[in-house]
Backbone as a ProteinNet text record, in pm:
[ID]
protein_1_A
[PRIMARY]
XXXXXXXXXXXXXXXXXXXXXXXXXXXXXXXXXXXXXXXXXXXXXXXXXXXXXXXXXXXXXXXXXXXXXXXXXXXXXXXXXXXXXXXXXXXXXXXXXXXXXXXXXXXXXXXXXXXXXXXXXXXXXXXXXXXXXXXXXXXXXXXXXXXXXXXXXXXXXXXXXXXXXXXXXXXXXXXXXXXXXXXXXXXXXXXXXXXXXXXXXXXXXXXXXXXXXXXXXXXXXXXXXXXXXXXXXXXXXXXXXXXXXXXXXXXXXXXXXXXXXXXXXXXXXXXXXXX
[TERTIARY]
84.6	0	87.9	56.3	169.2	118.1	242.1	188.4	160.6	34.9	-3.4	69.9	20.9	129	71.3	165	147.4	93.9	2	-38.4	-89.2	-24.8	49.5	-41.2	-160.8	-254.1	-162.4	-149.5	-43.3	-125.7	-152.6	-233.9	-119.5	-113.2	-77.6	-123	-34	-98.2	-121.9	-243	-337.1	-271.7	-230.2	-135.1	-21.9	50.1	185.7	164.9	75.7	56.6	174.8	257.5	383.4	470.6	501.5	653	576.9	486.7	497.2	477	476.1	424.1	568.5	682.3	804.1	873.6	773.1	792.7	719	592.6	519.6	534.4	653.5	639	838.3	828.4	979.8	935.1	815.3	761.6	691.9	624.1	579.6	699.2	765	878.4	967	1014	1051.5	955.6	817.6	723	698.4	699.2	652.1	817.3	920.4	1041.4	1053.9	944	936.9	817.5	741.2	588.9	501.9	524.9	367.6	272.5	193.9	120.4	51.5	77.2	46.2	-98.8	-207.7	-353.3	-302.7	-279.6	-261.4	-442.1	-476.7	-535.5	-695.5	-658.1	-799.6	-935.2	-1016	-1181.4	-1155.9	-1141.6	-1179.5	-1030.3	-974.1	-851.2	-853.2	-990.3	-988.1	-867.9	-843.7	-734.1	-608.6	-581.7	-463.2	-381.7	-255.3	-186	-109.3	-71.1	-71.8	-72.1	-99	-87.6	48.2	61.9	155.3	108.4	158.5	124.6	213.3	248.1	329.1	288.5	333.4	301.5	346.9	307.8	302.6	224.1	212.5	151.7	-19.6	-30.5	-170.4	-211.5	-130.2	-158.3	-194.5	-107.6	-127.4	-231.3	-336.6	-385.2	-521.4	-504.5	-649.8	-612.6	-492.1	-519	-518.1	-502.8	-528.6	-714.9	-773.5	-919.4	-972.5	-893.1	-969.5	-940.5	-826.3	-816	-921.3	-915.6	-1025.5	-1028.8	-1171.3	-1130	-1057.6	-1004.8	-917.2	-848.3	-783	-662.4	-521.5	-539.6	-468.2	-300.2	-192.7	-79.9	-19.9	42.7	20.8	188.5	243.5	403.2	361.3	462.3	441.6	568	545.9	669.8	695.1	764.7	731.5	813.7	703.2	712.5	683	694.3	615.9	765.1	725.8	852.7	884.2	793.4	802.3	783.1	736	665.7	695.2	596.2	637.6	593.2	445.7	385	438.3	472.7	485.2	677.5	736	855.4	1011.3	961.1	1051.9	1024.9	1180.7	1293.5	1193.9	1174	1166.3	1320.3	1453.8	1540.2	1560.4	1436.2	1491.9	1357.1	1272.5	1165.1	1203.1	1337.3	1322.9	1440.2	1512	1546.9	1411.8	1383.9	1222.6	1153.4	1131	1068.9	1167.4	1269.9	1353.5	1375.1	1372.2	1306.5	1164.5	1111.4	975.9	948.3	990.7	949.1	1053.1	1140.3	1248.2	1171.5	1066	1045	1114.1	1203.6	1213.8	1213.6	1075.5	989.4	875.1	821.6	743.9	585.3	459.2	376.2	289.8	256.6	239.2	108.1	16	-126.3	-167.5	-212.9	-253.1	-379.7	-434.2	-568	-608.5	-741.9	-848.4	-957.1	-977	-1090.5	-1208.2	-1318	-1462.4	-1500.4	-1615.8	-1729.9	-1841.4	-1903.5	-2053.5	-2145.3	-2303.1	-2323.7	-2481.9	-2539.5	-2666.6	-2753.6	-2772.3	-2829.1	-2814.4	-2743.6	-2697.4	-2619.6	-2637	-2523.9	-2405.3	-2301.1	-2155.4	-2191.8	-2121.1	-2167	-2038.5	-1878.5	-1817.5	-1783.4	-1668.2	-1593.6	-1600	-1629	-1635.5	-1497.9	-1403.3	-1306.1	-1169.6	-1069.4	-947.1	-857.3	-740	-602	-505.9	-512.9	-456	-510.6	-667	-711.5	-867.9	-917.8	-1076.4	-1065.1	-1127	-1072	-1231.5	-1299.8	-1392.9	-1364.6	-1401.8	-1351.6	-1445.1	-1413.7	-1491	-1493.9	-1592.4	-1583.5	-1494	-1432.7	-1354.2	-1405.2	-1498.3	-1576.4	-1628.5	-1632	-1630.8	-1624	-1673.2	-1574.1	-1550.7	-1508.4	-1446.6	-1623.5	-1592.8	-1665.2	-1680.8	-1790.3	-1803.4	-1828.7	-1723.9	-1755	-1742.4	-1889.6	-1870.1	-1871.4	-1764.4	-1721	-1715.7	-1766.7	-1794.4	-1680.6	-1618.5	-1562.4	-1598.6	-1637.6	-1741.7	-1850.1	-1904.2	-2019	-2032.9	-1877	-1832.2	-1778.2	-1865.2	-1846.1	-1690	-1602.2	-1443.7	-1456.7	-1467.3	-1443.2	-1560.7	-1553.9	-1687.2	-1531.3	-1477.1	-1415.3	-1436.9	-1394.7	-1370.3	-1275.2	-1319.2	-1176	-1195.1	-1088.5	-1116.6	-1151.9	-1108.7	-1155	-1101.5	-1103.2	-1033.9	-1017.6	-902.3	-843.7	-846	-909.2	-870.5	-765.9	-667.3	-556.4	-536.3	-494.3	-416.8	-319.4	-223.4	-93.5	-43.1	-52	7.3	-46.9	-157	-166.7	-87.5	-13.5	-0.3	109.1	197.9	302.8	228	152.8	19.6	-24	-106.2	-232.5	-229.5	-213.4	-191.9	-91.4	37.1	149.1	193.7	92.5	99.1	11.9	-78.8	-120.8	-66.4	40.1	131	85.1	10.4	-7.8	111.9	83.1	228.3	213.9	334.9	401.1	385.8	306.7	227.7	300.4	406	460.7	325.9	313.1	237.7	190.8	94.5	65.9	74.6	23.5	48.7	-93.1	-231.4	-345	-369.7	-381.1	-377.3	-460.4	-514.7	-575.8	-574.1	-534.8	-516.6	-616	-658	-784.9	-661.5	-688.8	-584.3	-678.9	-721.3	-749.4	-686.4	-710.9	-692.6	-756.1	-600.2	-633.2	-745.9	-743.5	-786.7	-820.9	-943.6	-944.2	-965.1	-813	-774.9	-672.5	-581.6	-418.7	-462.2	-529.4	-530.3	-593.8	-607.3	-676.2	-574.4	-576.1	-428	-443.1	-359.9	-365.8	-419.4	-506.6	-504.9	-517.5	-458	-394.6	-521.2	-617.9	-640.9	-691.6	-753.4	-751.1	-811.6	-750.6	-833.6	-956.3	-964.8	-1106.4	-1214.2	-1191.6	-1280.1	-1383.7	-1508.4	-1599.9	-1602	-1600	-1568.9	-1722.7	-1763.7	-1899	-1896.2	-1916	-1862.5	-2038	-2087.6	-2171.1	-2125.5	-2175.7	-2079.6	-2233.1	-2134.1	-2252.5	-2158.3	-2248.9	-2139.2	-2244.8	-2211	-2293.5	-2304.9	-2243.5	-2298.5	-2387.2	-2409.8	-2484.9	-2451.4	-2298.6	-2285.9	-2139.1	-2084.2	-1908	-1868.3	-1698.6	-1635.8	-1644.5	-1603.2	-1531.6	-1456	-1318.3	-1234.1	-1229.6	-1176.8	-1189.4	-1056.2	-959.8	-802.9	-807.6	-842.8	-853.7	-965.7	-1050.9	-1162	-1301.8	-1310	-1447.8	-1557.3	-1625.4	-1783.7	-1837.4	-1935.3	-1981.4	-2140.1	-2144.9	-2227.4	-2310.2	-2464.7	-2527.6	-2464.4	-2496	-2456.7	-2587.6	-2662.8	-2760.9	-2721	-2608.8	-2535.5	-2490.9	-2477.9	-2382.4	-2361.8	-2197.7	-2050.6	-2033.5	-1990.2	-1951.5	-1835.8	-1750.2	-1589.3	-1551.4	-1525.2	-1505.3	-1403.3	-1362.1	-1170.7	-1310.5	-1241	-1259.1	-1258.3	-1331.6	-1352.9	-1219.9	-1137.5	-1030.8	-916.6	-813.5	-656.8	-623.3	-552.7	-465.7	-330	-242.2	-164.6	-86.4	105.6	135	268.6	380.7	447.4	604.7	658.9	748.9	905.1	1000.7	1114.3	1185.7	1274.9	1295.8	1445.7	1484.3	1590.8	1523.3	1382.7	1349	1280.6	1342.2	1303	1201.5	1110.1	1042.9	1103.6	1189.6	1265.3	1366.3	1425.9	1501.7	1469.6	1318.8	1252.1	1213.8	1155.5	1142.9	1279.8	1339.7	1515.8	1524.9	1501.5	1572.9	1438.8	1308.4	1201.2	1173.4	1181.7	1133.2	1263.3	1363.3	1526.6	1446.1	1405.8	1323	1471.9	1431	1574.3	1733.1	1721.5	1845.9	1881.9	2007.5	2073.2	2157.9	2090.6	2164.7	2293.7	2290	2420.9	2536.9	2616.7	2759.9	2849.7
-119.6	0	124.3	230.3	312.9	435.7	508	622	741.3	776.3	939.3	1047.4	1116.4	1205.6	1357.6	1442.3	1585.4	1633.2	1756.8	1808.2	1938.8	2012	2193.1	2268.8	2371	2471.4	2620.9	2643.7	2737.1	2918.9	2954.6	3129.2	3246.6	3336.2	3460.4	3580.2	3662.3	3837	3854.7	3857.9	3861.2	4009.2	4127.5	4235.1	4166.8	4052.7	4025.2	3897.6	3863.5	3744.3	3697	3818.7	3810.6	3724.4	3821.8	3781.4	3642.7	3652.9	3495.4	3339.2	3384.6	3301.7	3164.7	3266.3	3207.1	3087.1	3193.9	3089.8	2962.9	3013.1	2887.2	2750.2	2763	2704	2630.3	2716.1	2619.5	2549.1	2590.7	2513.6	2392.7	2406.9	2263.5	2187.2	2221.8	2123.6	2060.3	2154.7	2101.3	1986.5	2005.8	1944.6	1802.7	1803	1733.2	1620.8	1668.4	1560.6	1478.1	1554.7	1516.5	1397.6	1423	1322.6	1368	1514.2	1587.8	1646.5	1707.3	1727.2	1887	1979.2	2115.8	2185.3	2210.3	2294.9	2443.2	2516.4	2655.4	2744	2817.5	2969.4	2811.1	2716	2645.5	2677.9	2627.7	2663	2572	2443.4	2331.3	2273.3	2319.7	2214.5	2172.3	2143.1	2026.3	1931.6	1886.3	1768	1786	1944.9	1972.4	1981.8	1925.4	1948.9	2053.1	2119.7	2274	2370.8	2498	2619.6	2695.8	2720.8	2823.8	2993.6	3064.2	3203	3254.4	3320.5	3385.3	3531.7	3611.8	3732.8	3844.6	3953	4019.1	3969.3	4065.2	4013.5	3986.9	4118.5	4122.8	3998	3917.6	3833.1	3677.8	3685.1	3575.8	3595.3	3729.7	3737	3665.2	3711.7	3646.3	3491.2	3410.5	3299.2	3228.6	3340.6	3249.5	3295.2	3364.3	3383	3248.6	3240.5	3139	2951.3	3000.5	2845.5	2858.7	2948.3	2955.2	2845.1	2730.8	2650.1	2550.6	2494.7	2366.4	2320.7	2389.8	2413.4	2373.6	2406.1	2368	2469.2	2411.3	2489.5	2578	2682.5	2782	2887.8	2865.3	2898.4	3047.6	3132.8	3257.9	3240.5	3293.4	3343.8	3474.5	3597.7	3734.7	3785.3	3870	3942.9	4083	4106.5	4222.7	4269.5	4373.8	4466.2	4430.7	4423.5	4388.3	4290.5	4198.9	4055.9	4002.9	4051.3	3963.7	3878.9	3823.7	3731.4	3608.3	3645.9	3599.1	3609.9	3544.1	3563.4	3493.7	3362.8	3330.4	3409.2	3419.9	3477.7	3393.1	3465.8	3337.7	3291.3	3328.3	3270.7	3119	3112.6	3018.2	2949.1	2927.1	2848.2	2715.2	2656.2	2518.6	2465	2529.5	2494	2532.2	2605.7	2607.7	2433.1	2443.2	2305.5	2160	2175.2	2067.3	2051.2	2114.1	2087.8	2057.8	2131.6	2101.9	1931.9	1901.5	1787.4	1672.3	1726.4	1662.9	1656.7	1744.6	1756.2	1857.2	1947.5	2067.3	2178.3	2151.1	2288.6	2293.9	2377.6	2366.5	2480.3	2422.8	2485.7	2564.3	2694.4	2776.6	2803.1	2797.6	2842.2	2987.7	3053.4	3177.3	3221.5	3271.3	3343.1	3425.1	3401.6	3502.2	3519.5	3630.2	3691.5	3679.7	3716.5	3715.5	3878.4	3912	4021.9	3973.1	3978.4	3973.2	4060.2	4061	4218.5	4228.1	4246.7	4335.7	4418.2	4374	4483.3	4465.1	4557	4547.9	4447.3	4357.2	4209.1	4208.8	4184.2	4186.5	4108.1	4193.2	4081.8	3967.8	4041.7	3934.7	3850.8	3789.3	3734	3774.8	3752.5	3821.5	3743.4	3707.4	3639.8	3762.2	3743.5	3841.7	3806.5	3754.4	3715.4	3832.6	3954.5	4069.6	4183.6	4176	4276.1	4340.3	4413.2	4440.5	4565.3	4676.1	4823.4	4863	4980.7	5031.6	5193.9	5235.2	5371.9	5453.9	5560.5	5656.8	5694.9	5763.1	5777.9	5882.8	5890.7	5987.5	6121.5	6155.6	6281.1	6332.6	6220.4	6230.7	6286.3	6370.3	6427.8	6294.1	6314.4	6173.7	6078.3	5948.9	5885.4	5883.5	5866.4	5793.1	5648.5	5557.7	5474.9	5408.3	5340.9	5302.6	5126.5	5109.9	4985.3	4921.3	4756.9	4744.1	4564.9	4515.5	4414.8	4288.2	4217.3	4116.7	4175.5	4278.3	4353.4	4437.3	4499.9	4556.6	4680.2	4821.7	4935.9	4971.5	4983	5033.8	5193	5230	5355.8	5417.3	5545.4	5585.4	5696.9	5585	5653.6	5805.5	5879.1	5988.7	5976.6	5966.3	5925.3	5888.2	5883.8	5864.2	5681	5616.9	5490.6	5414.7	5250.6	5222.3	5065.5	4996.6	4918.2	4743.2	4662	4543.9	4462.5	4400.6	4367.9	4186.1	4166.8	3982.2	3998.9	3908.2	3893.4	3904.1	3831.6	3843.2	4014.7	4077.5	4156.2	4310.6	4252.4	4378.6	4429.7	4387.2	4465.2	4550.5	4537.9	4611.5	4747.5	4769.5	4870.9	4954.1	4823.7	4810.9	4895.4	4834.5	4929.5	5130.9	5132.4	5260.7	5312.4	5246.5	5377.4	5363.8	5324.8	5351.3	5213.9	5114.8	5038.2	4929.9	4842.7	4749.7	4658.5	4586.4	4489.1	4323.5	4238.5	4127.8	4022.1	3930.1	3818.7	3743.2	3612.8	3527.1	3418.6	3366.6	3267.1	3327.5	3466.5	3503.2	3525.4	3505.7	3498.3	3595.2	3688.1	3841.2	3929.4	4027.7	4073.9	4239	4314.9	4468.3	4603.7	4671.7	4763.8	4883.6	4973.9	5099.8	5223.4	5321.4	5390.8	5502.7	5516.7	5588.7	5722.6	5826	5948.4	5989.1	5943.5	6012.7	6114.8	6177	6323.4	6326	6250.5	6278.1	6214.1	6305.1	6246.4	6143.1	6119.1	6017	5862.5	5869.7	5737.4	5601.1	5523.4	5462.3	5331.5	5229.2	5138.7	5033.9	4929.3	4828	4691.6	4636.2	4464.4	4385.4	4309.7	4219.3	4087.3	3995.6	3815.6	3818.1	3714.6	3661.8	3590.7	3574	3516.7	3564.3	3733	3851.7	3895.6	3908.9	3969	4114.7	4175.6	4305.7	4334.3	4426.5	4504.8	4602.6	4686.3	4822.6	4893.1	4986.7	5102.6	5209.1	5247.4	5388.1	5500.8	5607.4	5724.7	5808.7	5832.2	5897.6	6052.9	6161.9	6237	6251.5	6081.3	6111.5	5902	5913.2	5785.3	5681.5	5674.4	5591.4	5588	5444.8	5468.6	5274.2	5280.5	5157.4	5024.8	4944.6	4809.1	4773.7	4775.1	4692.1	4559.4	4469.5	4311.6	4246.6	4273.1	4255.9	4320.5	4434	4549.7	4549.1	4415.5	4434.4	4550.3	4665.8	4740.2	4733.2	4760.7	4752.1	4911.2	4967.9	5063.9	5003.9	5052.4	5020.2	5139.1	5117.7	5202.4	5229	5305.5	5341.1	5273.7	5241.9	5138.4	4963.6	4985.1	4802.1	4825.8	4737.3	4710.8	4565.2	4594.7	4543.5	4410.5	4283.6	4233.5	4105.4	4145.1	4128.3	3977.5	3811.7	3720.7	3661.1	3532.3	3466.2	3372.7	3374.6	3298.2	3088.1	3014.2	2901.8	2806.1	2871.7	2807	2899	2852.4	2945.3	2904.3	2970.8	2974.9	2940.3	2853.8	2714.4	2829.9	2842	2902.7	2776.6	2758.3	2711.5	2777.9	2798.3	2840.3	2763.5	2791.3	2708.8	2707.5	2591.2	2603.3	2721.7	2766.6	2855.9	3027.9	3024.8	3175.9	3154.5	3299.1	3321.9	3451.7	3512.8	3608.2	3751.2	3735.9	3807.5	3891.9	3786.5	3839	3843.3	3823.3	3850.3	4045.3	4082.3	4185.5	4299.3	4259	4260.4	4324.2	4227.3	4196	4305.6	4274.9	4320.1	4465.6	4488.8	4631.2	4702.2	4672.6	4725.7	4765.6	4646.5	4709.4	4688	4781	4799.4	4860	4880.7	4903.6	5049.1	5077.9	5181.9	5259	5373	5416	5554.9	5533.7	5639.9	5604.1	5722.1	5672.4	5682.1
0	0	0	-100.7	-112.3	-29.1	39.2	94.4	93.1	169.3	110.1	84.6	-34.9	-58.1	63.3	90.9	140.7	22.8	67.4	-17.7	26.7	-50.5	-19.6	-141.8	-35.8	-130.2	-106.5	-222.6	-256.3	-263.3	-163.2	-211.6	-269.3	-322.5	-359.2	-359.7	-355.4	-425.6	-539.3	-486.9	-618.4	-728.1	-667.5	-701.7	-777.6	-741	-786.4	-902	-969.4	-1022.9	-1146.3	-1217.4	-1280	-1183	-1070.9	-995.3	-890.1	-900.7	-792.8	-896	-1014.7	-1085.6	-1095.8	-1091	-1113.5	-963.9	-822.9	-738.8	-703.3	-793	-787.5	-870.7	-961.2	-1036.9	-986.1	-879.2	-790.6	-672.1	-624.6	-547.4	-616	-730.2	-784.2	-797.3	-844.9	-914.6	-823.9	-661.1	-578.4	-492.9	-500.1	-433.2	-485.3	-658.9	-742	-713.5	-714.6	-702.9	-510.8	-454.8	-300.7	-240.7	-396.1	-401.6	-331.2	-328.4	-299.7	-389.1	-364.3	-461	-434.6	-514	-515.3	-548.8	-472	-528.6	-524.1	-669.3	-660	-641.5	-521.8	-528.9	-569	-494.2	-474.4	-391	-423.7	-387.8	-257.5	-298.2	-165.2	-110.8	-44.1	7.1	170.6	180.4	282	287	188.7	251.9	218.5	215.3	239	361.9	341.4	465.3	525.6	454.7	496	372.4	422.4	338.1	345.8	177.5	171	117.3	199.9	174.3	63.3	-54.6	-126.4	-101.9	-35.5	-41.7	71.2	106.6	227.8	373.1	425.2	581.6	557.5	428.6	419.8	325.5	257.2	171.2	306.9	423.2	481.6	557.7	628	639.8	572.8	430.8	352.6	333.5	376.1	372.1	476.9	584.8	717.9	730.2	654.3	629.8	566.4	490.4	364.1	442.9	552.9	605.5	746.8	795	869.2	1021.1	1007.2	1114.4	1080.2	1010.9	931.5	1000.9	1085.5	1178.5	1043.9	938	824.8	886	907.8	946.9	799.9	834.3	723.7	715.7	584.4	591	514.3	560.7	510.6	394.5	293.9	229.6	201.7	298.9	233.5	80.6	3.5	-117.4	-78.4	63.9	48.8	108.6	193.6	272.4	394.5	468	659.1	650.9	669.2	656.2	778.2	847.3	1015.1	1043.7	944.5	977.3	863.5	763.6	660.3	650.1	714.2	738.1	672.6	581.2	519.8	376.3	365.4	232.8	99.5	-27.1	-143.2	-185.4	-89	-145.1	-48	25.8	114.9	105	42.2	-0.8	-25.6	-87.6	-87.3	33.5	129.3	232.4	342.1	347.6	453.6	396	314.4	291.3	318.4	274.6	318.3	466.8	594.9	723	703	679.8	698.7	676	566.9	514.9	600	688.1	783.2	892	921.4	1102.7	1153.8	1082.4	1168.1	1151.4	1244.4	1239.8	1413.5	1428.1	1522.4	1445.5	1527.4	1501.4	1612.3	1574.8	1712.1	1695.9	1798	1776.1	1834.1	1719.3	1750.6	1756.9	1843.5	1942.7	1786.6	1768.7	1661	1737	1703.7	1769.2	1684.9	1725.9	1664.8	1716.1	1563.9	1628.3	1574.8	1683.8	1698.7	1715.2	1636.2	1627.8	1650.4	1755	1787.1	1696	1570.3	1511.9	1328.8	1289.8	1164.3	1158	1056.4	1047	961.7	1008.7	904.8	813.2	702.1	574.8	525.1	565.4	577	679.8	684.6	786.2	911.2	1018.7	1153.1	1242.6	1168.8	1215.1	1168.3	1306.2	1293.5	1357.3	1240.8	1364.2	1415.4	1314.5	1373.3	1450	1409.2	1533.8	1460.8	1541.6	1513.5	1515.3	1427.4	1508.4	1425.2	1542.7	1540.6	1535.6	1353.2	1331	1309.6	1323.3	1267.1	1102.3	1028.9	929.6	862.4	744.6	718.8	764	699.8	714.4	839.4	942.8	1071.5	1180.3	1271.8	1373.2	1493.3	1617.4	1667.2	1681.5	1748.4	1793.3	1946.5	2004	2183	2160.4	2285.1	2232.4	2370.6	2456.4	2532.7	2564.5	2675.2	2632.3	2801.5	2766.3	2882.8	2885.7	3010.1	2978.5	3053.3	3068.5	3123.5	3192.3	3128.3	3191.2	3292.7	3316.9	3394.7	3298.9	3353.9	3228.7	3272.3	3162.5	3119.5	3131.9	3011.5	3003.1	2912.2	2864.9	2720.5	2629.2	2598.9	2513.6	2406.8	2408.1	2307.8	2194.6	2080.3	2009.8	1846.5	1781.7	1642.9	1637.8	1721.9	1693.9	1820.3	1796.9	1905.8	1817	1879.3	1818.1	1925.1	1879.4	1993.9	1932.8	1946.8	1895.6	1968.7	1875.1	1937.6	1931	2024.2	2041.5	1875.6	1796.7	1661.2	1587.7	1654.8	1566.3	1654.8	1776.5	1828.9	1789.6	1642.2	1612.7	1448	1444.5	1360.9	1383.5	1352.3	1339.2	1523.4	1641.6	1755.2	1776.1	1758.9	1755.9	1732.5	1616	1568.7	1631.5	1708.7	1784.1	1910	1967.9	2074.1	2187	2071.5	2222.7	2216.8	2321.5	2348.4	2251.9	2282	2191.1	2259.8	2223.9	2311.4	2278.6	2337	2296.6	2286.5	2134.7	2147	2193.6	2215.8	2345.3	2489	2459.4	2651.3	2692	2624.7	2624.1	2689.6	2571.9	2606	2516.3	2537	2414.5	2441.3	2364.3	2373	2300.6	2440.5	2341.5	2351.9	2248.1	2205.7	2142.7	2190.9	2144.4	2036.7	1945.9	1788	1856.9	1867.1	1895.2	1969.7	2103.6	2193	2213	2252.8	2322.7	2446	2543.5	2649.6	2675.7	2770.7	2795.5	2926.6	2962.5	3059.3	3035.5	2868.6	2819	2766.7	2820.7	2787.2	2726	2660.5	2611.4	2768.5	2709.8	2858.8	2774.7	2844.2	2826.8	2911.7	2855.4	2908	2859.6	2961.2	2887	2788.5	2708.1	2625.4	2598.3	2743.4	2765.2	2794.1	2790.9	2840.6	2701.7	2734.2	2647.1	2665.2	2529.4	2516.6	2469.1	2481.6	2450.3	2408.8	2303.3	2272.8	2206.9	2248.7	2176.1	2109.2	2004.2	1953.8	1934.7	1947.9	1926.8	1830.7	1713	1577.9	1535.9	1517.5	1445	1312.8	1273	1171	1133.1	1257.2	1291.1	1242.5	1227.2	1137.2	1160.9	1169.4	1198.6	1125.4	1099.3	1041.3	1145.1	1080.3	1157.7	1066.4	1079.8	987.8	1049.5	991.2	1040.8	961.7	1044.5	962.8	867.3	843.3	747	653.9	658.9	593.3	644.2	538.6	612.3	569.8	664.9	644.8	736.6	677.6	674.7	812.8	971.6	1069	1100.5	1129.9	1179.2	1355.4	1401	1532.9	1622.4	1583.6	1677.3	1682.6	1640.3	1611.4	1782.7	1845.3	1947.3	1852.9	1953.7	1902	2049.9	2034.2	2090.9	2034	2112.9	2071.2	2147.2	2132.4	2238.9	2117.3	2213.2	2118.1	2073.1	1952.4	1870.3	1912.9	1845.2	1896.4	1824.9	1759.4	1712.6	1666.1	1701.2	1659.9	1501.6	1472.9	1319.1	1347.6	1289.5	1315.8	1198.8	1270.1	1172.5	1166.6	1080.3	1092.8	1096.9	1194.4	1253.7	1227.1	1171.8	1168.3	1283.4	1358.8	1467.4	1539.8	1420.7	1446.8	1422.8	1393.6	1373	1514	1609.4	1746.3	1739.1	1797.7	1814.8	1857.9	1938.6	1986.8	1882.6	1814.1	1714.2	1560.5	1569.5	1425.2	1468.1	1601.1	1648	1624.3	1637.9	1584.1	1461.8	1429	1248.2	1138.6	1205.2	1087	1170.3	1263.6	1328.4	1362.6	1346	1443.9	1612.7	1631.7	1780.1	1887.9	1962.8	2056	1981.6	1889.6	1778.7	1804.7	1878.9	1916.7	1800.3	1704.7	1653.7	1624.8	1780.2	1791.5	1740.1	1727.6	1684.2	1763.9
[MASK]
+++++++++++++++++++++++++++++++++++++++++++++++++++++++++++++++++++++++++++++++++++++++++++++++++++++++++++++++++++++++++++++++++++++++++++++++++++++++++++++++++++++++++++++++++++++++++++++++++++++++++++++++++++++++++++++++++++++++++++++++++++++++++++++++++++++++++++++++++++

């Protein structure tokens, strides 16, 4: 009885379909001499054994969307610039795979959040491995946005928006608005308010196991939800409720790339540049 082959669903930037075309076609050929078997930018890959990302952070994003609950484990390859999520080189695509296909590698499970909604219904995905952020509209003046955390009222924010973040998404969207930096697996989850109108409103860290509740009051009755950057346009009579998600996104990690010194290497975080 001969044995099953691996079998690797291959996504891309949809933006880059020239320049990834050339790596997809080193990944077949390396895959195809290994006796696996390659689904490129497929509808159904249930019985795939893991996903490969070709792209930026935002490209692994839509395929950690499209893998969803599968628990399907998922390799980044960055094309883009930062690529923190998406972190191997395309010059190192067929040594990343030659561990992989050795056993060395490890796989890390990462916390997604859900929104759930009172009112007006999301029309996409209500799933987010980098973070949920509730904005105001361009044209906008700020939002109120009151927020309660196991039913225990927080604060009534003033502010252009406010941001809930996962450990993976807090070097994101999170970050730039001054909130912290969340090692992953610390079952943690971060609200950040987007320009405040007050110096005493601050980033706060808490579980992941906490239900977030949020109301907004807009004058112009009407404010965003991005959803890992996906938006949708909400009446201000929606209440918002924010809980972890019923399953993590499985990334695959090589065993010599550390967190610490990907923080390093992709952000110069801590990097002293005096002379």
């Amino acid at each position: 009885m001969s044995e099953r082959k691996l079998v690797f669903a291959v996504f891309g930037n949809e933006c880059k379909c020239v320049e990834i075309a050339q790596y997809i076609e080193r990944i077949e050929k390396y895959l195809d001499c290994h006796n696996a078997d390659v689904l490129i930018e497929p509808v159904d890959f249930d019985n795939a054994d893991y996903v490969i990302s070709l792209g930026g952070d935002g490209t692994f994003l839509r395929a950690a969307s499209k893998v969803g609950d599968r628990q399907i484990p998922i390799i980044g390859v960055n094309m883009g610039r930062l690529g923190f999520l998406a972190d191997v080189l395309p010059s190192e695509i067929e040594e990343t795979l030659d561990k992989m296909l050795a056993g060395n590698y490890m796989i890390e499970d990462h916390t997604v959040i859900k929104m759930e909604t009172d009112g007006e219904p999301i029309m996409g995905s209500p799933f987010a491995l980098n973070d949920i952020a509730v904005l105001k509209l361009d044209s906008a003046s700020m939002i109120s946005i009151r927020s309660h955390i196991n039913g225990d009222f927080l604060v009534n924010y003033q502010a252009d928006g406010l941001v809930i973040s996962t450990p993976t998404g807090s070097t994101a969207y999170n970050l730039s608005n001054g909130g912290p930096i969340i090692v992953p697996q610390s079952g943690s989850l971060c609200i950040t308010p987007v320009a405040p109108h007050s110096l005493n409103i601050r980033p706060i860290v808490i579980n992941d196991t906490s239900v977030i509740e949020l109301e907004v009051e807009s004058r112009s009755h009407n404010f965003l939800v991005a959803i890992d950057g996906r938006s949708e346009k909400l009446d201000e009579c929606t209440k918002l409720r924010i809980i972890k998600a019923p399953y993590c996104v499985k990334i695959v990690k090589l065993k010599n790339k550390r967190y610490f010194s990907t923080l390093h290497e992709k952000m110069m975080w801590g990097a002293d540049t005096r002379q």
